[in-house]
N, C-alpha and C positions, 0 to 999 in steps of 0.2 A: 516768924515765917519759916515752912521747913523749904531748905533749899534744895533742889533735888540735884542729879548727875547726868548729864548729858555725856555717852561716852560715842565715841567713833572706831571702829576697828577697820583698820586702814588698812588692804590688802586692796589686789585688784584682780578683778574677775576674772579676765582673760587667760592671763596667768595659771591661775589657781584653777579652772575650772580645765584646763588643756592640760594640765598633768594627770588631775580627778579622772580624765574620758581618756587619754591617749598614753598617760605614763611618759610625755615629751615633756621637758622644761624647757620654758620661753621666757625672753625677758617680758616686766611690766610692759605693756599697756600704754600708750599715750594719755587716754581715756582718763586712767588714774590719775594723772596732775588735774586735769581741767577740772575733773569733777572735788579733789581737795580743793583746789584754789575758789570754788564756789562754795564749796562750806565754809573754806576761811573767812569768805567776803562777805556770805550770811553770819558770820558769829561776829565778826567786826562790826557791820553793822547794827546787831543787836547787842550789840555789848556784854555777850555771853563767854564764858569761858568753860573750856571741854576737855577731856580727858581724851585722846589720841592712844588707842593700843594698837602699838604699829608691828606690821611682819618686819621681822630682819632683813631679809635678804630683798623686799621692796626696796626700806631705807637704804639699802647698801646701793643697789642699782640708779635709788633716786636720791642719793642724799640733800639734794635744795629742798624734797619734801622736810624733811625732822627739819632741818634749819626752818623755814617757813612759818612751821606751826610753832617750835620755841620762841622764835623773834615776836611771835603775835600773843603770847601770852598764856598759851594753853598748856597742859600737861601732856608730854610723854611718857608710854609705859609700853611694856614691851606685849606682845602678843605669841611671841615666837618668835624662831629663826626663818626658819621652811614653813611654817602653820600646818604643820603634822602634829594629829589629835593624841593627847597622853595614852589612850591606851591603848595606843599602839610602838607604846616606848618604855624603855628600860628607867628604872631610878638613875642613872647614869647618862644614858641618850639625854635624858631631859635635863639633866642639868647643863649639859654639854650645851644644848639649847639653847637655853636661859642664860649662860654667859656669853658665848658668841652674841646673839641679840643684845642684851647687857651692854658689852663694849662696843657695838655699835650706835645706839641708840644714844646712850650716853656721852661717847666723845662726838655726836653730831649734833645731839640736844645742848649741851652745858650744862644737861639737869643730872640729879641722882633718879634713877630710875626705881621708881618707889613700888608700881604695879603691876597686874601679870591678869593674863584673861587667857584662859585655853581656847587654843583652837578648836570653833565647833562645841563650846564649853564641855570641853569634855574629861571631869572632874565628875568622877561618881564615886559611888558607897566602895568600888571593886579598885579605887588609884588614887584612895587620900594620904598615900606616902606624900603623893606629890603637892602637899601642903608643907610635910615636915621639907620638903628640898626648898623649898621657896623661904621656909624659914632660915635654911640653912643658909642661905644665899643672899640673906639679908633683907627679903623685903617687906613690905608692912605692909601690905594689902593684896589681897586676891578678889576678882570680879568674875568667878567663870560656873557659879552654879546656878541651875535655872531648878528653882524648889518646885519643878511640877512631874508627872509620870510621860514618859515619851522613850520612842525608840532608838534616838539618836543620843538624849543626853538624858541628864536631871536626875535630881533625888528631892523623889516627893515629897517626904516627912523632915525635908531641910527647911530651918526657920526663913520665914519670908520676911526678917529683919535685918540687918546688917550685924553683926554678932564677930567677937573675937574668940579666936578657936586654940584652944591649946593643945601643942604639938611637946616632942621630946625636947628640940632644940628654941623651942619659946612658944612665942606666939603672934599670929598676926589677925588682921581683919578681915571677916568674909562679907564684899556685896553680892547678896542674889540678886540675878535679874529681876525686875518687876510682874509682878503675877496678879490679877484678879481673880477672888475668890466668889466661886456661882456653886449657891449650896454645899457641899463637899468635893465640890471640884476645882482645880488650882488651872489658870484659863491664862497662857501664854500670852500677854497682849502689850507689849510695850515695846516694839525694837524690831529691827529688820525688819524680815517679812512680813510680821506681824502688825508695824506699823502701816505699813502698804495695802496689808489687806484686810483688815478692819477697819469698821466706821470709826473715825474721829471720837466719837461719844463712849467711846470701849475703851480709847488710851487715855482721855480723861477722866474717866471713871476709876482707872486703877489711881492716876495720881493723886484723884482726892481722895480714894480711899487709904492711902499710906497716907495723907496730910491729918487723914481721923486719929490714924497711929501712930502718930506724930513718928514719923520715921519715911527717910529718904527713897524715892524710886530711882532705880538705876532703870534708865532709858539706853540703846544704844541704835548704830547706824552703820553700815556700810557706803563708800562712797558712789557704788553700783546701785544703791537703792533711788538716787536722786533722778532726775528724768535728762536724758544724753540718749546717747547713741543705742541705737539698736541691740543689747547683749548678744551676740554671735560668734561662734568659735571659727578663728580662721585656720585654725589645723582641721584636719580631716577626723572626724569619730562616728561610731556609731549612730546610726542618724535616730533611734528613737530615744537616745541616751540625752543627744542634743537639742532637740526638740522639747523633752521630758524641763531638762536646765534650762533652758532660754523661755520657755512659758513659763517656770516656775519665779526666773527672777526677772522677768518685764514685766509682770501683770501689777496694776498699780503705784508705778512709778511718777505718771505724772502729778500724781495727790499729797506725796512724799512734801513738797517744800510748803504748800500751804498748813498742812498739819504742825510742820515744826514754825511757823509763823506765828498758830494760832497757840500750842503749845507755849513757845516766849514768852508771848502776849501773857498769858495767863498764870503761869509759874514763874517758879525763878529756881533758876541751873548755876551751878557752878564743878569745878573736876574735883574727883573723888580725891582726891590728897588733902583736901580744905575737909575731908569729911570724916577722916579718919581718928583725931585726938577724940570727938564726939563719941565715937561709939566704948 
């Protein structure tokens, strides 16, 4: 049975989205515990286990999060310090990055922190330095490329398998996000928004078609995707900016925990670090 990857990238809306509109930095979010602590209690009770790519500077503000998710059995890996996207950073900034995070994550986890997810996957054909820095920095897997054509992220003609990729300083493993393939077009449909706003029958579609290629889909989640509280920016921004955000990330949230219910039900997940000797 191929087992797939359930990953969560743990940032929190409020936050991240009041910097995005206003350029203020605010701490986390209340919002964010409740809605981890409802993922943890969904994966506890189905007895799943998940990859966590957490921001730094959340963990630092929430450290009882990383403890929480460590004690319950999941995997920690870092997502970033700030979740400022690679290209718009230096080979240096970034690594700067990835160790601040690194040593946070790490001495709050008790884990070695094995994986890395860009913010906004933003890993394209124009910033594959930032594969050789992750090598250099020790780690053995990267999760941040989305193998389809889009304005934000991706490279199209990247393998839609899990693939180890050779750099100067060695080599580690790349998962792409999960992609359905419709005629010659490569159909974003596993994770986030995607999961929200596609029918159920289009997320498992992609999973059994990786289960044909006998090879793992990388699913993921924000904990803003589950259904809570209204998204609403309590700083002040521009109001079609915010509007624009707050429609684009409420729409479909209530659908979000049955999907990952029926999802369980029918596959089997475990964290990308089980998955990695495989490839």
């Amino acid at each position: 049975m191929i087992r797939h990857a359930l990953t969560i990238d743990l940032e929190d809306w409020q936050q991240l989205m009041t910097r995005r509109l206003t350029g203020r930095s605010v701490p986390p979010s209340d919002e964010v515990l409740r809605l981890t602590d409802e993922i943890l209690r969904f994966l506890d009770r189905r007895r799943v286990r998940a990859t966590f790519f957490v921001v730094g500077m959340l963990a630092e503000a929430r450290p009882d999060l990383v403890r929480g998710i460590a004690a319950a059995g999941h995997e920690v890996a870092t997502h970033g310090y700030a979740h400022l996207r690679i290209d718009g950073l230096t080979p240096d900034a970034f690594r700067s990055e990835l160790r601040r995070s690194v040593a946070i994550l790490g001495e709050l986890s008790g884990q070695t922190v094995l994986g890395h997810r860009a913010p906004e996957f933003s890993i394209s054909r124009a910033n594959l330095w930032a594969l050789d820095v992750l090598v250099e920095e020790g780690f053995a897997y990267d999760s941040s490329i989305f193998p389809i054509r889009s304005r934000r992220y991706g490279i199209p003609d990247f393998s839609r398998r899990p693939c180890r990729i050779a750099t100067a300083a060695g080599s580690l493993v790349e998962f792409p996000l999960a992609t359905l393939e419709v005629a010659s077009w490569r159909v974003p449909a596993a994770g986030g928004g995607y999961l929200r706003l596609w029918p159920y029958a289009v997320t498992h579609a992609v999973l059994r078609r990786h289960e044909r290629d006998a090879t793992p889909a990388v699913i993921y989640l924000h904990p803003y995707d589950l259904p809570g509280e209204r998204l609403r920016l309590a700083d002040p921004a521009p109001r079609w900016k915010t509007w624009y955000w707050m429609l684009r990330h409420n729409i479909g949230r209530t659908a979000v925990m049955g999907r990952l219910d029926r999802l369980v039900d029918e596959f089997s997940f475990g964290p990308l670090r089980e998955a990695v000797d495989g490839v």
